[in-house]
N, C-alpha and C positions, 0 to 999 in steps of 0.2 A: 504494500500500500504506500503509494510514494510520499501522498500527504504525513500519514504519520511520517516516516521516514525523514523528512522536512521538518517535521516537529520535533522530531527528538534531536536532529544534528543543531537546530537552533537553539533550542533548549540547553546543550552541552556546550555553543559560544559564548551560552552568554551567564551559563552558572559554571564551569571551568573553576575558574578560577575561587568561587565561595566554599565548591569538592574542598580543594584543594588548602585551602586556609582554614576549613572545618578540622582535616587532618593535621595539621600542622598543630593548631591548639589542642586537640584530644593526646597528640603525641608528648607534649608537653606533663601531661598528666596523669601518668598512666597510673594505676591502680589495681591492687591483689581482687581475686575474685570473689565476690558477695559482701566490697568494699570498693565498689566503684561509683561511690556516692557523689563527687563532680561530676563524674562523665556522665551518671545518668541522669541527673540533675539538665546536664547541656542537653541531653538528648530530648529530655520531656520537654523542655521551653521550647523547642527548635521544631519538635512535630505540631507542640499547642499553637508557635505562631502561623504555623501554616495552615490554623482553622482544623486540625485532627483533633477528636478525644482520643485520649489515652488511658491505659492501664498501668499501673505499675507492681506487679508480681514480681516473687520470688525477691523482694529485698531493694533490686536495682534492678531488676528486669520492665522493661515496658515493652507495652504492644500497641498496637495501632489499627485502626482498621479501616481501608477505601474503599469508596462504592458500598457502607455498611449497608446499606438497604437491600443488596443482596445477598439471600442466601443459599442457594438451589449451588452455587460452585463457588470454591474457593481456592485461593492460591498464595501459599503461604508462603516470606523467603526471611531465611533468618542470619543475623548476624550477630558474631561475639564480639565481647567489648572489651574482657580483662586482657592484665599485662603481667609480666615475670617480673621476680624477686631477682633480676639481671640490672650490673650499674654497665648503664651505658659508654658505650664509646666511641660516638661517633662523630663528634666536636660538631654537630647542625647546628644552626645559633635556634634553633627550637626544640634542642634537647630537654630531655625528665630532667623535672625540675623537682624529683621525688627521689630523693634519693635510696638507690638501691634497688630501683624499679623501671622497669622499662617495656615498651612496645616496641618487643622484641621478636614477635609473632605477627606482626601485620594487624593484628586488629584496630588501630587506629586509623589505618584505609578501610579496612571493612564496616567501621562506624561510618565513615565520610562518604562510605558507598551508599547504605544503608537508606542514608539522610535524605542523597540525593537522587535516589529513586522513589522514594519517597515521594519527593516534590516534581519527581517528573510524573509518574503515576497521579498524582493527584490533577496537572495538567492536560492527562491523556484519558481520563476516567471515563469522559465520555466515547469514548472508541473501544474500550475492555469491558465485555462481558459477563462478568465475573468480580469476586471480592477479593483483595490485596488483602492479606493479613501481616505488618512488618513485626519479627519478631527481635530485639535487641536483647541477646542473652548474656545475662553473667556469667563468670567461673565455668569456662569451658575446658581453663587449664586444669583438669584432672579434678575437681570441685565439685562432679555433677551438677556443673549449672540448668543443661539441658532435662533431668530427670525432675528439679526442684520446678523448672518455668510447667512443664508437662503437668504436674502435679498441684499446681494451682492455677490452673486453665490457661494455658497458654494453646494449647487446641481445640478448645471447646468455644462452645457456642459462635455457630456450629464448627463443627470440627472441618479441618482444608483437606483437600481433595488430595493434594499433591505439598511437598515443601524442597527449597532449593537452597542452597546454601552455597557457597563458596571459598578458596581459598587464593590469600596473594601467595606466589612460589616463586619463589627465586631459584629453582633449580629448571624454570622453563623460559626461555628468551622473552625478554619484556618487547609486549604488543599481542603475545601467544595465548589461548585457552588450550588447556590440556584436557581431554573429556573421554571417557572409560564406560564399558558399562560391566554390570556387578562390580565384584568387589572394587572401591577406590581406593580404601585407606584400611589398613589392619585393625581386627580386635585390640585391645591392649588393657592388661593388666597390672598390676603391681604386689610386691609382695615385704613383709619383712620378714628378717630372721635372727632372733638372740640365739648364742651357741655359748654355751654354759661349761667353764673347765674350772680350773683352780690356779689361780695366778702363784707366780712367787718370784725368787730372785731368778734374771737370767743367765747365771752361770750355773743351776742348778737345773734347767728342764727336767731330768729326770725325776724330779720331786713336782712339777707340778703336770696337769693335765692343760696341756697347751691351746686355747681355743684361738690362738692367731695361724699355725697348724693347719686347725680341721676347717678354716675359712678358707685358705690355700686348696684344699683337698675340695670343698664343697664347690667353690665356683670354678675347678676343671672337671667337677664332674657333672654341673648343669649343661657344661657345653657340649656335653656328648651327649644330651638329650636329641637337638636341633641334626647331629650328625649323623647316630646310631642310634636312633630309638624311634625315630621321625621319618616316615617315608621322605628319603631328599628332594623329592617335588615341589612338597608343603612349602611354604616358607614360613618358619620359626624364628622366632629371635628370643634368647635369653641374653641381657644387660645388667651389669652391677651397676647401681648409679651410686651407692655410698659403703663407705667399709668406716667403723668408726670402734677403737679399742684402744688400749691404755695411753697412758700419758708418761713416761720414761721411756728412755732408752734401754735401762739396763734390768726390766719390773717385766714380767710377763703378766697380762693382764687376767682376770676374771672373766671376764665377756668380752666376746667381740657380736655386735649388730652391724649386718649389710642389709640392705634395701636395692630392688631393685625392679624392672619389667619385662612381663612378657608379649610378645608381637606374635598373633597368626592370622590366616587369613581364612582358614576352617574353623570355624567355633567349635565344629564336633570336638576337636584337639586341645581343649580349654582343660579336661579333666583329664586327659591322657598325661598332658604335660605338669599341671597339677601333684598328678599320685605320681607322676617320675621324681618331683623332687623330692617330694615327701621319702619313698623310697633311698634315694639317695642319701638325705638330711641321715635318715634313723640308718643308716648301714653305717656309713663314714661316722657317724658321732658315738652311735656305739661302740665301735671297735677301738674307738680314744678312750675310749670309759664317759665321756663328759652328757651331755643334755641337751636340748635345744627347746627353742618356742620358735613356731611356725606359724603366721598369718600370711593367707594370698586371699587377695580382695578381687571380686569380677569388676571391673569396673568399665569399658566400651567394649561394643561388640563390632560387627564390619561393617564399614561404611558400605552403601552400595549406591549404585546409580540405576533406576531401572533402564530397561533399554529403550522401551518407548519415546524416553522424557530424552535421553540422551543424544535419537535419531533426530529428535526436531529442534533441539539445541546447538545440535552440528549446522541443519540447514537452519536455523536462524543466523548463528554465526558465520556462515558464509557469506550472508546478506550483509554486514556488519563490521566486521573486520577482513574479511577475503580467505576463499580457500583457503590460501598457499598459510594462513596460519591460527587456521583450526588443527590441533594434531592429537591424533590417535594415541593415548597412552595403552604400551603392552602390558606392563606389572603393574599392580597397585604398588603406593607407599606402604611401608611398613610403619609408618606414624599411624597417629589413631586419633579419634574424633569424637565427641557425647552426639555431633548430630545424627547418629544410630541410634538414639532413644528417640528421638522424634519417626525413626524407618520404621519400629517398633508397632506404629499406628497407622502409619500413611505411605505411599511409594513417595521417595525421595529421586531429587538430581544434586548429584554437588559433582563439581567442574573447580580447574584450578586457572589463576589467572595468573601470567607468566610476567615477572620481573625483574630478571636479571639482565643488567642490561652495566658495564664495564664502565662506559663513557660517564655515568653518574656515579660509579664506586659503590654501584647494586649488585655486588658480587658476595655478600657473607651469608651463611644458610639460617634460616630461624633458628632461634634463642640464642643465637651469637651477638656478644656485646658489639658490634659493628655492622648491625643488619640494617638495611634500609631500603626502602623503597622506590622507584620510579613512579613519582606521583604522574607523570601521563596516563600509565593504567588506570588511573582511577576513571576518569571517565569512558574508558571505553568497559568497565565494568556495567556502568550504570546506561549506557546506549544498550549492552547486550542484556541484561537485563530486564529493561524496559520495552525492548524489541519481542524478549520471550515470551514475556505476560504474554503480553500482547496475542502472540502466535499460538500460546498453547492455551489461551483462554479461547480463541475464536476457533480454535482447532475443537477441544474439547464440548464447548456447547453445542457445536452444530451434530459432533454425534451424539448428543443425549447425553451430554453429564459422564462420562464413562469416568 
């Protein structure tokens, strides 16, 4: 439809620039999750000036809703807002001004995306048949932000049809969408474990039951979970993210506690992997003589894209940014996502939107003190977005709501 078409690329001259300064302040202030009390603060004033009622769920979550008068289809797209306990370093004169925290994750585009589809959609309302539901979700970083907004109606009345989510990725050329269908992004769990001996001096080990030892011994023998235990097709990931035990040099400690995640892309593999540690834990910790405590938490499941939603996201993106850079992802990431609490209930799309890009110094991977963005993606987030309603709201009523 060339009219829209014309409305959206005008729409993007002449708000450009507000995307982009909306990001700029939210980066500023980035915030732990179900403690992003600014941000959601800017986010609520910023929908209320544009004539939206809002909700505000789960804490700092709000929701919005266009075209509310319909209910027969809806089309929900959600975005996260928190940011990592990461000090920045990336000297932008709009650096966190928070210190020890950082939008380190891209969520700060994805608020400034959020915003401005928002205000485009509101624009275009009258051309989309169908109800916009914007969701801005808390603590996605591992928080269960997305279980917490579900749980106090952030699907309800009435519940959407479809939801879409996105991410910025700087491991895909900025200007790119990367788009998959099933699996996108891994399960991921996490796990702790205390491992219990009897500390003493270390020139005696033989007098004490070592647990710095059997933490050595434990995490070479999770990794032969992923090798030999694991049809090697699977893709598995077992990660130590912390090891933490005595404070001397010369003191063997009492306990040692490591923490860490697990990545797969079969969920069937969530309890296989599970009793292999367990397993392991109680063979190795026995044979030391010493003890352990074990907790693993389920916490995301796999992301997935249906295929349908996928096929018409390709050809809207064609329309949009051009063939030559829509691209086929073959693997999923083995990162992991709570937007599978929301798949839980509704077919999902989530698509990655491609940032890396040299000449801006958009080369560091998320959660690196030195990550940053090519703010030009932002708008073409919010054209492709605003293009898809569009296409898969007028695709979907004509055949009857499916």
């Amino acid at each position: 439809m060339k009219e829209l078409d014309f409305l959206i690329r005008e729409f993007i001259k002449a708000n450009n620039d507000e995307v982009i300064n909306l990001r700029r302040n939210f980066h500023k202030i980035p915030e732990r999750g179900f403690e992003e009390f600014k941000t959601s603060e800017i986010i609520l004033n910023y929908l209320e000036s544009l004539g939206l009622e809002t909700r505000r769920i789960a804490n700092t979550g709000i929701v919005a809703d266009i075209n509310a008068e319909i209910t027969d289809y809806c089309v929900a797209l959600r975005f996260d807002i928190d940011a990592l306990p990461i000090t920045e370093d990336t000297g932008l004169s709009f650096q966190s001004m928070h210190n020890g925290m950082m939008h380190a994750c891209g969520h700060d585009g994805h608020i400034s995306i959020g915003l401005g589809i928002a205000k485009l959609l509101l624009e275009l309302k009258e051309f989309i048949p169908a109800r916009i539901r914007i969701i801005f979700q808390p603590a996605e970083e591992g928080l269960g932000g997305a279980k917490k907004m579900i749980e106090e109606g952030a699907l309800a009345q009435p519940m959407p049809n479809l939801i879409i989510g996105l991410h910025i990725w700087p491991y895909l050329q900025s200007g790119k969408i990367g788009i998959k269908s099933g699996a996108v992004m891994a399960a991921g769990d996490k796990f702790h474990i205390k491992l219990i001996g009897k500390g003493g001096h270390g020139s005696s080990p033989h007098l004490t039951i070592d647990p710095t030892v059997m933490v050595s011994e434990v995490i070479q023998g999770f990794q032969k979970i992923p090798s030999r235990y694991i049809n090697p097709i699977e893709p598995v990931v077992i990660s130590i993210g912390s090891i933490v035990g005595g404070n001397s040099f010369n003191t063997i400690p009492n306990n040692v506690e490591i923490t860490g995640t697990t990545r797969f892309t079969n969920i069937e593999l969530r309890d296989e992997i599970k009793n292999r540690m367990e397993d392991i834990l109680e063979s190795i910790i026995t044979a030391n003589g010493g003890m352990y405590e074990f907790i693993y938490e389920d916490c995301f499941d796999v992301t997935v894209s249906d295929d349908e939603l996928v096929n018409i996201v390709q050809s809207t993106a064609k329309t949009v940014i051009g063939e030559d850079n829509v691209v086929r992802i073959t693997n999923p990431s083995m990162a992991s996502e709570d937007f599978s609490e929301y798949e839980k209930s509704i077919p999902g799309l989530y698509f990655f939107l491609g940032t890396m890009n040299s000449e801006e110094d958009c080369i560091y991977p998320l959660h690196h003190p030195k990550f940053n963005l090519d703010e030009d993606i932002l708008s073409i987030g919010v054209m492709l977005l605003g293009k898809f309603v569009y296409d898969i709201s007028k695709l979907r009523v004509k055949e009857g709501f499916r």
